[in-house]
BALOBA-1460 file (C-alpha; in Angstrom, 3 decimals):
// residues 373
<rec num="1" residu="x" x="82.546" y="129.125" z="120.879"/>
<rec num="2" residu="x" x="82.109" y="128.231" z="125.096"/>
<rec num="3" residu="x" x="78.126" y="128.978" z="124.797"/>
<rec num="4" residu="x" x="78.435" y="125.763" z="122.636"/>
<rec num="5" residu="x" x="80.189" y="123.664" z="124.745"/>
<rec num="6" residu="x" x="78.233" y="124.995" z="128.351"/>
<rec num="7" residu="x" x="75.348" y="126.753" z="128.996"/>
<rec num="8" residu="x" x="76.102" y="130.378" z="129.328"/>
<rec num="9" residu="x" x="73.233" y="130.954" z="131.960"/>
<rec num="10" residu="x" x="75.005" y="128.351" z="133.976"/>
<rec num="11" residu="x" x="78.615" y="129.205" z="133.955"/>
<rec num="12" residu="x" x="78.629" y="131.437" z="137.034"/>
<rec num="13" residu="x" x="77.018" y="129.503" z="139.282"/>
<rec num="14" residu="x" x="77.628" y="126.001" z="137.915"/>
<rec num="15" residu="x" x="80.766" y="125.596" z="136.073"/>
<rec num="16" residu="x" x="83.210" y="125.223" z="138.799"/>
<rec num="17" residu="x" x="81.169" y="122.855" z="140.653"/>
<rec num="18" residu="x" x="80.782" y="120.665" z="137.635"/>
<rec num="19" residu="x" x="84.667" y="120.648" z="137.273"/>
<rec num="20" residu="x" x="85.509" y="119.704" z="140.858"/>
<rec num="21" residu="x" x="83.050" y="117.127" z="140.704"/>
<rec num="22" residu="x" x="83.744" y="115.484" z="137.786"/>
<rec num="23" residu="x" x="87.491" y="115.756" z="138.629"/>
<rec num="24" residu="x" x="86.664" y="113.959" z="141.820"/>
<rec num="25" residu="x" x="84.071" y="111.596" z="140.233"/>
<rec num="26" residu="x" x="87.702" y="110.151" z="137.433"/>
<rec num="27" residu="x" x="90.151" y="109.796" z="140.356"/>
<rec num="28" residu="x" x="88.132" y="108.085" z="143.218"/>
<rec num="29" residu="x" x="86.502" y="106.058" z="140.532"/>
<rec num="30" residu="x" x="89.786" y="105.504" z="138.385"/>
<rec num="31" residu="x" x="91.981" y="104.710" z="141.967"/>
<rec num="32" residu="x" x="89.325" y="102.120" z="143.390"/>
<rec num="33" residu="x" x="89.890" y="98.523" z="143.340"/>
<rec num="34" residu="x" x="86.865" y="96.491" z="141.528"/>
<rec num="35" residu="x" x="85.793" y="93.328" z="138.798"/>
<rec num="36" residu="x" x="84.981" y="95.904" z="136.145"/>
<rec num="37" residu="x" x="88.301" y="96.490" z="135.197"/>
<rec num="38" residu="x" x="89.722" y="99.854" z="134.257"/>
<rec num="39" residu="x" x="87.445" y="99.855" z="130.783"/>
<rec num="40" residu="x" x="84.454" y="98.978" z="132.521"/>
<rec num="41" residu="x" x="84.602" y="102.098" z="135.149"/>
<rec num="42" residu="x" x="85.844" y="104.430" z="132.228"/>
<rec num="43" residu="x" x="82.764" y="103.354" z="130.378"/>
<rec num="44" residu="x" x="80.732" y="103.958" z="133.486"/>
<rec num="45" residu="x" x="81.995" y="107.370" z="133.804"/>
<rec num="46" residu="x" x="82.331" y="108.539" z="130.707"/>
<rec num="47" residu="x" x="78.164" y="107.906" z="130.434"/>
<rec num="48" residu="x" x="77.428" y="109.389" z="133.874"/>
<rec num="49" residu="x" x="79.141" y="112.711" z="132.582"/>
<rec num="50" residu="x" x="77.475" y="112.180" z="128.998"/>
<rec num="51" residu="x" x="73.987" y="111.800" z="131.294"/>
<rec num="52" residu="x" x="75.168" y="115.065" z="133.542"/>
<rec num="53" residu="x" x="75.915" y="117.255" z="130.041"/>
<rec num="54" residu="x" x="72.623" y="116.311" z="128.522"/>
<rec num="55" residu="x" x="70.935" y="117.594" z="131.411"/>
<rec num="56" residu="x" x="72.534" y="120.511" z="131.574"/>
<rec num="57" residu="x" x="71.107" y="121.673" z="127.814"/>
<rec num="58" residu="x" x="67.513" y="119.996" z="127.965"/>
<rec num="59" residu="x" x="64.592" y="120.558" z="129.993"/>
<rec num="60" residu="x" x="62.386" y="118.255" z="128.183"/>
<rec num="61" residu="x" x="62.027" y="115.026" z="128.103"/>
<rec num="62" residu="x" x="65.653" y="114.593" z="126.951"/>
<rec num="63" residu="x" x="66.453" y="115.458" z="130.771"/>
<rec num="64" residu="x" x="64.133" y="113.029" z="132.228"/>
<rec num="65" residu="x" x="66.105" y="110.160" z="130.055"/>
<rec num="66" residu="x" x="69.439" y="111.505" z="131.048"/>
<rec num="67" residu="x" x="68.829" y="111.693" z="134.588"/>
<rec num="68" residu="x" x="67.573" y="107.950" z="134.514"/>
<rec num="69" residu="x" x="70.494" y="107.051" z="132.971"/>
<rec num="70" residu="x" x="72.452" y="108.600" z="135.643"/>
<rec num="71" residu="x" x="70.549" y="107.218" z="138.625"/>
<rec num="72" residu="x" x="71.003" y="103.730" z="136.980"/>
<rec num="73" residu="x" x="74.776" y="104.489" z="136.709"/>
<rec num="74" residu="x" x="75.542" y="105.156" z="139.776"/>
<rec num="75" residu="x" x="73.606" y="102.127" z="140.791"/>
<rec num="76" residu="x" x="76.293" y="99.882" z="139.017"/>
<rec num="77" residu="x" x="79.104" y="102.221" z="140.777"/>
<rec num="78" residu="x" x="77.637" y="101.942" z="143.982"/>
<rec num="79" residu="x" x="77.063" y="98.001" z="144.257"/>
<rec num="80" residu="x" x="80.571" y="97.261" z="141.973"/>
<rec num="81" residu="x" x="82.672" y="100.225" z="143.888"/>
<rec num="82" residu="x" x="81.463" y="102.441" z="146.675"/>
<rec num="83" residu="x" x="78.206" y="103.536" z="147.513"/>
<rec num="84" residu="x" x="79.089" y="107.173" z="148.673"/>
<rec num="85" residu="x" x="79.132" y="107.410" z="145.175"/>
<rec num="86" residu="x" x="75.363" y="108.381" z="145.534"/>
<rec num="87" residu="x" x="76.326" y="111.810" z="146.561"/>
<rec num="88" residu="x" x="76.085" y="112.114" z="142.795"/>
<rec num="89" residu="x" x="72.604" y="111.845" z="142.749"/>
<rec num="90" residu="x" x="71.934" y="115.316" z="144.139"/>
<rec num="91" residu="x" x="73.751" y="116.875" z="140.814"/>
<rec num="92" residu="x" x="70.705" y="114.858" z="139.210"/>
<rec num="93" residu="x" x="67.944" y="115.804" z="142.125"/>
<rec num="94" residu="x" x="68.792" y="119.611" z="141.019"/>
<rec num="95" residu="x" x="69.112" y="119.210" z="137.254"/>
<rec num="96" residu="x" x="65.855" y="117.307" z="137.668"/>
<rec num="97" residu="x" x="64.199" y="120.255" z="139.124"/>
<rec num="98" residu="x" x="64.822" y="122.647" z="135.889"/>
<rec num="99" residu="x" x="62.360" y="119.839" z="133.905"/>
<rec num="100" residu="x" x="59.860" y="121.803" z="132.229"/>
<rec num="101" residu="x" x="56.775" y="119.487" z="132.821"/>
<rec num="102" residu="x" x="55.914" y="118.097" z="136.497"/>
<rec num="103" residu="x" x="55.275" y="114.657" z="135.327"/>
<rec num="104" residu="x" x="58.995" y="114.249" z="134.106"/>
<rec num="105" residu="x" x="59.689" y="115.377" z="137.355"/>
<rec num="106" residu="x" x="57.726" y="112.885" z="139.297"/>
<rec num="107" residu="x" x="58.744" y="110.252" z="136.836"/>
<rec num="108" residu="x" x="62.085" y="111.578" z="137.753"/>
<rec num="109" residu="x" x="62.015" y="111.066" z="141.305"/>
<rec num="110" residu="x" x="60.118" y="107.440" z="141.364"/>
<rec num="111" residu="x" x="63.489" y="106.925" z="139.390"/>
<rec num="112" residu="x" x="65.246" y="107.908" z="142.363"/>
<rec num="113" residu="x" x="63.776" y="105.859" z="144.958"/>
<rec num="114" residu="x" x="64.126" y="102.834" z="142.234"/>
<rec num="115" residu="x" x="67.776" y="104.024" z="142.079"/>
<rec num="116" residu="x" x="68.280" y="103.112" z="145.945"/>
<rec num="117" residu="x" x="65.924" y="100.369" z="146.354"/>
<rec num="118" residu="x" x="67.788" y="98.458" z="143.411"/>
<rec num="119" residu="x" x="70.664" y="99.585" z="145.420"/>
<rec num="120" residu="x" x="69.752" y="97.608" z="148.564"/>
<rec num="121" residu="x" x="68.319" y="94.558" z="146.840"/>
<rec num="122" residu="x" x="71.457" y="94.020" z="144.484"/>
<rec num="123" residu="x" x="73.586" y="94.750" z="147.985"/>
<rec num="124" residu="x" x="71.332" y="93.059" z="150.638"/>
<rec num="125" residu="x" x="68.883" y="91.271" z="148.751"/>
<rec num="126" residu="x" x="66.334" y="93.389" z="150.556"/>
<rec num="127" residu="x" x="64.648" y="96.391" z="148.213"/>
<rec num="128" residu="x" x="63.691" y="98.392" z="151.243"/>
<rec num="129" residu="x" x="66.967" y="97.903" z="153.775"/>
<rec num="130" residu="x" x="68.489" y="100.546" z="152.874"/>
<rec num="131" residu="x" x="65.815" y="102.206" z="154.989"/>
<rec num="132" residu="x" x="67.607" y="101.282" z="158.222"/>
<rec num="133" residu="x" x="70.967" y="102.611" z="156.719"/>
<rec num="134" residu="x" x="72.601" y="106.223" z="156.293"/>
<rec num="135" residu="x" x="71.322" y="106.170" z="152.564"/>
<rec num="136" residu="x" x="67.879" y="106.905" z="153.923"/>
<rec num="137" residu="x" x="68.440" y="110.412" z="154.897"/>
<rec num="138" residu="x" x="69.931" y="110.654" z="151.341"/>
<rec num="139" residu="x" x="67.286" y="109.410" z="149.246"/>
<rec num="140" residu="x" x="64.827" y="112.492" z="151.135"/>
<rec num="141" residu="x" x="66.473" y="115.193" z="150.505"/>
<rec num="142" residu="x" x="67.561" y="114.356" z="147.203"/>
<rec num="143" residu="x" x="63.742" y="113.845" z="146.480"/>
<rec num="144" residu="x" x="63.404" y="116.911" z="147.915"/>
<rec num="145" residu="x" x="65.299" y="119.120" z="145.769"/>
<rec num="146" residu="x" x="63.753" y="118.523" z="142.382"/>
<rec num="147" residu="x" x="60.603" y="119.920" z="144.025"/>
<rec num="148" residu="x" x="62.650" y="123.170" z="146.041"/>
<rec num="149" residu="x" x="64.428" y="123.769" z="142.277"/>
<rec num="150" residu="x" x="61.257" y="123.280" z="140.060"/>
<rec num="151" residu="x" x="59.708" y="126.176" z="142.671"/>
<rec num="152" residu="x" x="62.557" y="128.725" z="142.652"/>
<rec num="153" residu="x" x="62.539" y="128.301" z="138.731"/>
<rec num="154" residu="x" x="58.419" y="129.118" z="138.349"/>
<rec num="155" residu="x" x="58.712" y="132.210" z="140.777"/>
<rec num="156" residu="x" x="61.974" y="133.388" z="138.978"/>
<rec num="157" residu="x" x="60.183" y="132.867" z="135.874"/>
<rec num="158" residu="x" x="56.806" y="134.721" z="137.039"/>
<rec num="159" residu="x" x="59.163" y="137.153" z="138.551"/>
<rec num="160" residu="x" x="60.486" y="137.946" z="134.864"/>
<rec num="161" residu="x" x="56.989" y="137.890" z="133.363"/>
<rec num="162" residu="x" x="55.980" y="140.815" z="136.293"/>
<rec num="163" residu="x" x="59.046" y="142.795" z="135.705"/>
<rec num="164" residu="x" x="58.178" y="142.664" z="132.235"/>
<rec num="165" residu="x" x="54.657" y="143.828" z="133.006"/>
<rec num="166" residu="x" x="55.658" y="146.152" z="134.833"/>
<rec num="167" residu="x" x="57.890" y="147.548" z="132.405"/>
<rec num="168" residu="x" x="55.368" y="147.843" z="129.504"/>
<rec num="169" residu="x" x="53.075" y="149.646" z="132.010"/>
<rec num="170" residu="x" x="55.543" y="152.710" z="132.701"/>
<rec num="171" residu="x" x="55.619" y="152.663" z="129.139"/>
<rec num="172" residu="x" x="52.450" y="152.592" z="128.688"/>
<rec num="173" residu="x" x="52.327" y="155.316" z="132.000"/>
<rec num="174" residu="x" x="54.717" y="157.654" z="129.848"/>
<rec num="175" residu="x" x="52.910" y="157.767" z="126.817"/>
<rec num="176" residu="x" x="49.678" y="158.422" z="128.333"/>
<rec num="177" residu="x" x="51.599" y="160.911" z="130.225"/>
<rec num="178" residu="x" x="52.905" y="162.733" z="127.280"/>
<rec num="179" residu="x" x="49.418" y="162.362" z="125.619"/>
<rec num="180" residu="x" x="47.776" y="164.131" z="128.246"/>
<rec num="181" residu="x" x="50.199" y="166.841" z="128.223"/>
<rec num="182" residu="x" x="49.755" y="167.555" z="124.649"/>
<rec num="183" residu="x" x="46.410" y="167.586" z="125.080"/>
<rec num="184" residu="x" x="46.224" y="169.878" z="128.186"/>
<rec num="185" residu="x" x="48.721" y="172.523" z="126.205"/>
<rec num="186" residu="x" x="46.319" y="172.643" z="123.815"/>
<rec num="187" residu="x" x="43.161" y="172.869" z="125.250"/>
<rec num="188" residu="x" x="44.513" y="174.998" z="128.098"/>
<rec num="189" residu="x" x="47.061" y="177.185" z="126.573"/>
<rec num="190" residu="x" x="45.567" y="176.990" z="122.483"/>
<rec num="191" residu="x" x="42.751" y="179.369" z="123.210"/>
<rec num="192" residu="x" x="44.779" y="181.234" z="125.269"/>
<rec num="193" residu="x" x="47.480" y="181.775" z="122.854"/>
<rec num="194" residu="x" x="44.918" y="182.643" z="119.915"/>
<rec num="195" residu="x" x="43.194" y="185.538" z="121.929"/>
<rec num="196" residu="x" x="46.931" y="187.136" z="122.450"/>
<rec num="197" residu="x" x="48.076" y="187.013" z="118.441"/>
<rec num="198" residu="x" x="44.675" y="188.396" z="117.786"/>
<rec num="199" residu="x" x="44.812" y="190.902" z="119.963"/>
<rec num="200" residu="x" x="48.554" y="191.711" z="119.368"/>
<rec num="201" residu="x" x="47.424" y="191.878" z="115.415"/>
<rec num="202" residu="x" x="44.350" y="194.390" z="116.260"/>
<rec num="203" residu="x" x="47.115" y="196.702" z="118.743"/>
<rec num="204" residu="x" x="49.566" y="197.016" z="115.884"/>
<rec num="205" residu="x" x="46.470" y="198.223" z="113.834"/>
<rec num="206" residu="x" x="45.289" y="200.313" z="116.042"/>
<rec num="207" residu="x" x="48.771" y="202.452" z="117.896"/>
<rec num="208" residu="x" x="48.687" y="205.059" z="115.123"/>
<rec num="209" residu="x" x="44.611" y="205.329" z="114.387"/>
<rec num="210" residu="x" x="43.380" y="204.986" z="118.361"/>
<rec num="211" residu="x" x="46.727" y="205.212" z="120.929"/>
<rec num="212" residu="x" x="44.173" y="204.766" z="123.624"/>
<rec num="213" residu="x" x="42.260" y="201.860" z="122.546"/>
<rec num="214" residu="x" x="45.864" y="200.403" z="122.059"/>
<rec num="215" residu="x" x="46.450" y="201.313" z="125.241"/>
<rec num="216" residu="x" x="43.457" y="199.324" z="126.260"/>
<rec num="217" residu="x" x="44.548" y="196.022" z="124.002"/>
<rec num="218" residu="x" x="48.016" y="196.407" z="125.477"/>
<rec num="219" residu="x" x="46.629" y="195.726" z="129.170"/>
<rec num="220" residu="x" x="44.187" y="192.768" z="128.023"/>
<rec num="221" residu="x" x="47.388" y="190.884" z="126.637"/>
<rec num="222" residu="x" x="49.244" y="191.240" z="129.528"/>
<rec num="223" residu="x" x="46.109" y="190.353" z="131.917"/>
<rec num="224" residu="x" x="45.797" y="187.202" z="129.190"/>
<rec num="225" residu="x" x="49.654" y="186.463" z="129.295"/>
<rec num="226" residu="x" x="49.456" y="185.965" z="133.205"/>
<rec num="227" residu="x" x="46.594" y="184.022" z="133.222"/>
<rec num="228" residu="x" x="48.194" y="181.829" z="130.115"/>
<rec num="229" residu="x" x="51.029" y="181.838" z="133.049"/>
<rec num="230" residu="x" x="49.206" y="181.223" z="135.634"/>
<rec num="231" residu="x" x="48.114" y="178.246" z="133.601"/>
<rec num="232" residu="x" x="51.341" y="176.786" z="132.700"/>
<rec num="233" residu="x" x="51.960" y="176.710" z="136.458"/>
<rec num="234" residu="x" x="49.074" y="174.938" z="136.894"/>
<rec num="235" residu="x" x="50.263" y="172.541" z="134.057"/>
<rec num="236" residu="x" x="53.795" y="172.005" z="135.626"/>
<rec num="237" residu="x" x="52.864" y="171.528" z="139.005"/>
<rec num="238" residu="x" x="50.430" y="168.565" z="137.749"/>
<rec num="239" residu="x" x="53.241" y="167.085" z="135.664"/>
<rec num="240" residu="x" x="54.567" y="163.519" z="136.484"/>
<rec num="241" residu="x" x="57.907" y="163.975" z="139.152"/>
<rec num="242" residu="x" x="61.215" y="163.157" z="138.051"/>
<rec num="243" residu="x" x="63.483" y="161.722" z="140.588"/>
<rec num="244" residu="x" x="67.259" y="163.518" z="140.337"/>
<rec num="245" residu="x" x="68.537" y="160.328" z="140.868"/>
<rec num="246" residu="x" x="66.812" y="158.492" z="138.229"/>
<rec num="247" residu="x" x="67.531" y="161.290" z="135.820"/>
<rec num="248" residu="x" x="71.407" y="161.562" z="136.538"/>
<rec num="249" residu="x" x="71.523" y="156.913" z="136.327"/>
<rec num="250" residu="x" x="69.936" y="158.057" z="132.911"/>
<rec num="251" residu="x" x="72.257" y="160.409" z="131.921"/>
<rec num="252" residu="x" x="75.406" y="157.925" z="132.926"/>
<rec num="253" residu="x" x="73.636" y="156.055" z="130.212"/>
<rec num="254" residu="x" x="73.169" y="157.864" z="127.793"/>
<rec num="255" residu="x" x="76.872" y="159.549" z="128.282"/>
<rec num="256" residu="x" x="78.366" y="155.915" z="128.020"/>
<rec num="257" residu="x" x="76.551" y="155.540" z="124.473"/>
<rec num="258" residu="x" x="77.937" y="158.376" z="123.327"/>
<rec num="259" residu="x" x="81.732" y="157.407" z="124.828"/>
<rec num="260" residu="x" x="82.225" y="160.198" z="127.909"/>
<rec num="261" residu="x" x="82.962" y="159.016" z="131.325"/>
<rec num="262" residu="x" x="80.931" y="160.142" z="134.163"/>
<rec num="263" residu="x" x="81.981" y="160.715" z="137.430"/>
<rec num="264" residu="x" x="79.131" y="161.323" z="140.384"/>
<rec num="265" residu="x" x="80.853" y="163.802" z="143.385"/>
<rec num="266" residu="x" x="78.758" y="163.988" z="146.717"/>
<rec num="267" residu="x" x="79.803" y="166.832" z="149.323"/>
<rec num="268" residu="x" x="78.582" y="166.408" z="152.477"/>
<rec num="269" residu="x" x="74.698" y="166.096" z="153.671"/>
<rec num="270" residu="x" x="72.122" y="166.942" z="151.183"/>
<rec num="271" residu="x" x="68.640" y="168.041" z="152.209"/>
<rec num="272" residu="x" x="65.206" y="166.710" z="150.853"/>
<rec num="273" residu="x" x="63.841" y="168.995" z="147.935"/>
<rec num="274" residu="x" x="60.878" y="169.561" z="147.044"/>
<rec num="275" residu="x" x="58.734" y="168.059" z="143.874"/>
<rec num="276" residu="x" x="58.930" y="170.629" z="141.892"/>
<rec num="277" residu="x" x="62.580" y="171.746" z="142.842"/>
<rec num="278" residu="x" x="63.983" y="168.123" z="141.962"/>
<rec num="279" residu="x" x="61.657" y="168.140" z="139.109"/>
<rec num="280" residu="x" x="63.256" y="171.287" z="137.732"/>
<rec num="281" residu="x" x="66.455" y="170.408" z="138.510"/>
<rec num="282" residu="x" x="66.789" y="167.169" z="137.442"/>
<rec num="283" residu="x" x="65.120" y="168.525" z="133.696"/>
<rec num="284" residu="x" x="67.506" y="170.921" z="133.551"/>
<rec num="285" residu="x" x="70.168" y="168.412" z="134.058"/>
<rec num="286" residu="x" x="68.851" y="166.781" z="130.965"/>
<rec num="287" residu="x" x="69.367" y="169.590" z="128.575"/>
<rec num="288" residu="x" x="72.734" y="170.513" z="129.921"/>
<rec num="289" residu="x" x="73.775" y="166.278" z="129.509"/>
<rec num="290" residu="x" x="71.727" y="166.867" z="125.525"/>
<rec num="291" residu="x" x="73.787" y="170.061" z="125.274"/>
<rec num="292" residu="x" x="77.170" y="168.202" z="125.879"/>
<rec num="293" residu="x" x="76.623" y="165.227" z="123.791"/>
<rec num="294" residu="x" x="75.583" y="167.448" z="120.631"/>
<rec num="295" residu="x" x="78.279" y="170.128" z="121.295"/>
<rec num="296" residu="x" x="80.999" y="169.345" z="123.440"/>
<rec num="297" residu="x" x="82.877" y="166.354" z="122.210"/>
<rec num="298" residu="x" x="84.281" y="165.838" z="125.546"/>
<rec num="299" residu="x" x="85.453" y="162.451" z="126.712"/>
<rec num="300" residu="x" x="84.622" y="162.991" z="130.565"/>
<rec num="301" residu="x" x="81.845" y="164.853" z="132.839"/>
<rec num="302" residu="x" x="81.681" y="165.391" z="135.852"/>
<rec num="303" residu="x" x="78.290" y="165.875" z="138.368"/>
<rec num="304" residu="x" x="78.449" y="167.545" z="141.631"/>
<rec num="305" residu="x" x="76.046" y="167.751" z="144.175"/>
<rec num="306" residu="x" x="76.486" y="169.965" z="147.696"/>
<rec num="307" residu="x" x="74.587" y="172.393" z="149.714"/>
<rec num="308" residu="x" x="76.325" y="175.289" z="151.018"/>
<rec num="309" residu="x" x="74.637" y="178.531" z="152.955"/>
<rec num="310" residu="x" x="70.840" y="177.070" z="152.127"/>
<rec num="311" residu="x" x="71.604" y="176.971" z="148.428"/>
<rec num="312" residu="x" x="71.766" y="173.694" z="146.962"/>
<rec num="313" residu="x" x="74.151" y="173.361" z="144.217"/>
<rec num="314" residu="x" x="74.516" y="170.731" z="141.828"/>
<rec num="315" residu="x" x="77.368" y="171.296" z="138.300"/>
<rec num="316" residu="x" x="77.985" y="169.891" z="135.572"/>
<rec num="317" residu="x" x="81.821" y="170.005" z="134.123"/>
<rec num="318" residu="x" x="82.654" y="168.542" z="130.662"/>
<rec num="319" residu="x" x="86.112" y="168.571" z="129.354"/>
<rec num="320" residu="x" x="84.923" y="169.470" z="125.667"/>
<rec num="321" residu="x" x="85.723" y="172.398" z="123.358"/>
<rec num="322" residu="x" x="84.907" y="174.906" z="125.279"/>
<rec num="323" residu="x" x="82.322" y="176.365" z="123.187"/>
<rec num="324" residu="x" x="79.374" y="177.900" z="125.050"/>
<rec num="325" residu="x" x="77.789" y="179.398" z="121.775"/>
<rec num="326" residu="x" x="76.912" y="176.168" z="120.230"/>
<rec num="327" residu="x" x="75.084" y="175.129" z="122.743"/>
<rec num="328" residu="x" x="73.610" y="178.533" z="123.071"/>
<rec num="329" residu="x" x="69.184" y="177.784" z="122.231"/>
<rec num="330" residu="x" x="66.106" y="176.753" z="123.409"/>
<rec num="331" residu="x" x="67.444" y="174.257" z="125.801"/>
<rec num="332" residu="x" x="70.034" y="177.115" z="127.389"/>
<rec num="333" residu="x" x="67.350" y="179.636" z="127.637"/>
<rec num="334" residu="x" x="64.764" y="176.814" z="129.459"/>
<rec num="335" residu="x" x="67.199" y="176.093" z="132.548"/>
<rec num="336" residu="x" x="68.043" y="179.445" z="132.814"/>
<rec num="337" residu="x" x="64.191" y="180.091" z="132.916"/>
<rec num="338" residu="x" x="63.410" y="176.719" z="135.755"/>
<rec num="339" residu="x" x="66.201" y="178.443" z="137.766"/>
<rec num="340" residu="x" x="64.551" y="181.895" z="137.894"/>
<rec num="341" residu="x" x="61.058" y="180.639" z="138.741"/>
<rec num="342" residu="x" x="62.593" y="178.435" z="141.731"/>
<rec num="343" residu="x" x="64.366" y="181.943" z="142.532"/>
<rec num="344" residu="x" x="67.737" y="180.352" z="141.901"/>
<rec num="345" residu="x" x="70.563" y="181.388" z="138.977"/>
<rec num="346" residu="x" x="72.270" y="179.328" z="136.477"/>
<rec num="347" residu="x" x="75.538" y="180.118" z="136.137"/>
<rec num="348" residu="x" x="77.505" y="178.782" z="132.574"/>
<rec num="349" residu="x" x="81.270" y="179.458" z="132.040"/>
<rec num="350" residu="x" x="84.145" y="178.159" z="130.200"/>
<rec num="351" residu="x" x="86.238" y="175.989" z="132.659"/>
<rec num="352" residu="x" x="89.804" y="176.172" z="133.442"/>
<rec num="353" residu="x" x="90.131" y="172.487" z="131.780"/>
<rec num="354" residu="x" x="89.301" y="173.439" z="128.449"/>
<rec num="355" residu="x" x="85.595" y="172.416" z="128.644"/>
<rec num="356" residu="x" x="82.152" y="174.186" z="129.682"/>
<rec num="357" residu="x" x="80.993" y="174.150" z="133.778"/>
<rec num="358" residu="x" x="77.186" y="174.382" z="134.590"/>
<rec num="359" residu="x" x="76.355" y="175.403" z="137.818"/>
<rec num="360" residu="x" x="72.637" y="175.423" z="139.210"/>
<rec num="361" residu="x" x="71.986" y="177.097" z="142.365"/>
<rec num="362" residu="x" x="68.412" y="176.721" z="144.446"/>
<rec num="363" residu="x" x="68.029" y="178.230" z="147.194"/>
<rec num="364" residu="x" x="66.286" y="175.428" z="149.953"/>
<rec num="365" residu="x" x="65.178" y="175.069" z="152.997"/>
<rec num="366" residu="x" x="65.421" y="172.651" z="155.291"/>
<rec num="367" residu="x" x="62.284" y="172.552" z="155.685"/>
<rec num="368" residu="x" x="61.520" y="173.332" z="152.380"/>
<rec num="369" residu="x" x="57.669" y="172.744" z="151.446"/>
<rec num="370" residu="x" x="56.702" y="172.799" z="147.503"/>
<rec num="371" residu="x" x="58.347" y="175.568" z="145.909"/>
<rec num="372" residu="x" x="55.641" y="177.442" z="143.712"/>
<rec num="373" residu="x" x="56.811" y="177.843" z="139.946"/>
């Protein structure tokens, strides 16, 4: 219901201002002495404020005519009642500024100068003595600010148009990311793979006819399983970093969707880790935060990070059901596995709150270089 009585985009900035203003603009109007009797200045202000609203929903051409009308108001205030009235005229100035074309804006501020020249010669006779007055100063910066407005509102606009860009390229980033890593498993590790079931097939064949040739098969699968290893490293290590930060403002999302709090802990000073340690880390965060929105059905989790005795530490607590066997699969078995290869444990229990506590321990240095996989 509001959004249709004031722009929403406005309200925090705006709103109050307009009140106070307008407030102001009824009682020093309303209280002053003057020919046009009390209908008269109602009438006046009733279509300064209807000029001020219609600016404040248009930016077309709509604004241009409402911000005339309001410069030629206060015109009629200023020569019947008092001229600081003109003070008004930077409410138009800025609304002016949001116009959508520059030539309603230049329109916009000839109407200005009009505004006080019509001023003067009503007043003085004069068009151009109000250059020797106070109202000079005025009549600059209020022709000013459609100009300082109009520029804030093009580089907040090109500002959204790059953040959108910007966006739509780590998109774009992530897919070809993902693409290339489905294409490097398979090329790389596809060929790989085959050679080992083949010659797995041919060793069950041959352990009862030829025990020696087995033998033989036996040691070419594990020479091909470490170099399918070695690979993988290779693989990893190439893979796009994930920032531990990034990954755990992720997770806060993703734990709000689902309804569970989450509360961050910091203990004391944390050292740098590596690539490939945060990397590791913060994936296995990702299955454990997976793991307790499938399993859990806790309603708050709790992330803590500290580094004690060159180990750093980081656990997850939920207070769900407890159950560590649901979540017991791939995902389990995969942290458990990072940890290892960073020579670190993972450590799963049921906690004394009900729910299930993750613990992941790495041990770092503090001069830790990249870890190898």
């Amino acid at each position: 219901m509001f959004k249709k009585i004031y722009p929403l985009d406005q309200v925090e900035k705006y709103l109050l201002i307009d009140v106070i203003a307008i407030v102001f603009l009824i009682y020093n109007v309303m209280k002053t002495e003057s020919s046009l009797g009390l209908s008269g200045k109602l009438l006046l202000v009733v279509l300064l404020i209807m000029s001020h609203y219609v600016c404040l929903w248009y930016k077309d051409w709509r604004l241009l005519v409402a911000c005339l009308s309001g410069f030629g108001t206060l015109v009629i205030l200023g020569v019947f009642l008092q001229q600081w009235l003109f003070l008004y005229g930077f409410i138009f100035a800025d609304l002016l500024g949001r116009a959508n074309r520059k030539v309603y804006i230049g329109v916009g501020m000839f109407g200005i100068v009009m505004m006080y020249s019509l001023f003067s010669w009503l007043t003085n006779g004069h068009p151009l003595l109000f250059a020797k007055t106070a109202l000079l100063p005025f009549m600059i910066v209020q022709l000013f600010i459609p100009i300082v407005v109009y520029t804030k509102e093009k580089a907040k606009a090109l500002q959204g148009k790059l953040d959108t860009a910007n966006a739509r390229l780590a998109r774009y980033i992530q897919e070809e990311e993902r693409h290339r890593i489905a294409r490097d498993l398979h090329d790389i590790l596809g060929q790989t793979l085959t050679m080992i079931k083949l010659k797995s097939e041919l060793t069950i064949k041959l352990v009862e006819k030829d025990s020696k040739q087995a033998k033989q098969e036996l040691k070419d699968i594990l020479n091909t399983s470490r170099f399918a290893l070695k690979q993988v490293r290779e693989l990893v290590a190439d893979m796009k970093f994930v920032s531990l930060e990034k990954e755990i403002e992720e997770s806060k999302k993703i734990l709000q969707t689902a309804g569970i709090e989450l509360t961050m802990v910091e203990k004391g000073k944390l050292p740098l880790l590596s690539s490939v340690t945060e990397t590791m880390l913060a994936l296995s965060l990702r299955e454990t935060i997976t793991n307790i929105i499938k399993h859990s059905q806790a309603k708050h989790c709790t992330i803590t990070k500290y580094y004690q005795d060159n180990v750093y530490c980081l656990q997850i607590i939920d207070d769900g059901n407890g159950d560590l066997k649901a979540g017991k699969g791939n995902g389990i078995r995969s942290i458990q596995e990072r940890m290892e290869k960073l020579q670190g444990t993972a450590e799963m229990n049921a906690s004394l709150h009900k729910g299930v506590s993750v613990t992941l321990k790495v041990p770092v240095r503090t001069n830790e270089g990249e870890n190898a996989i």
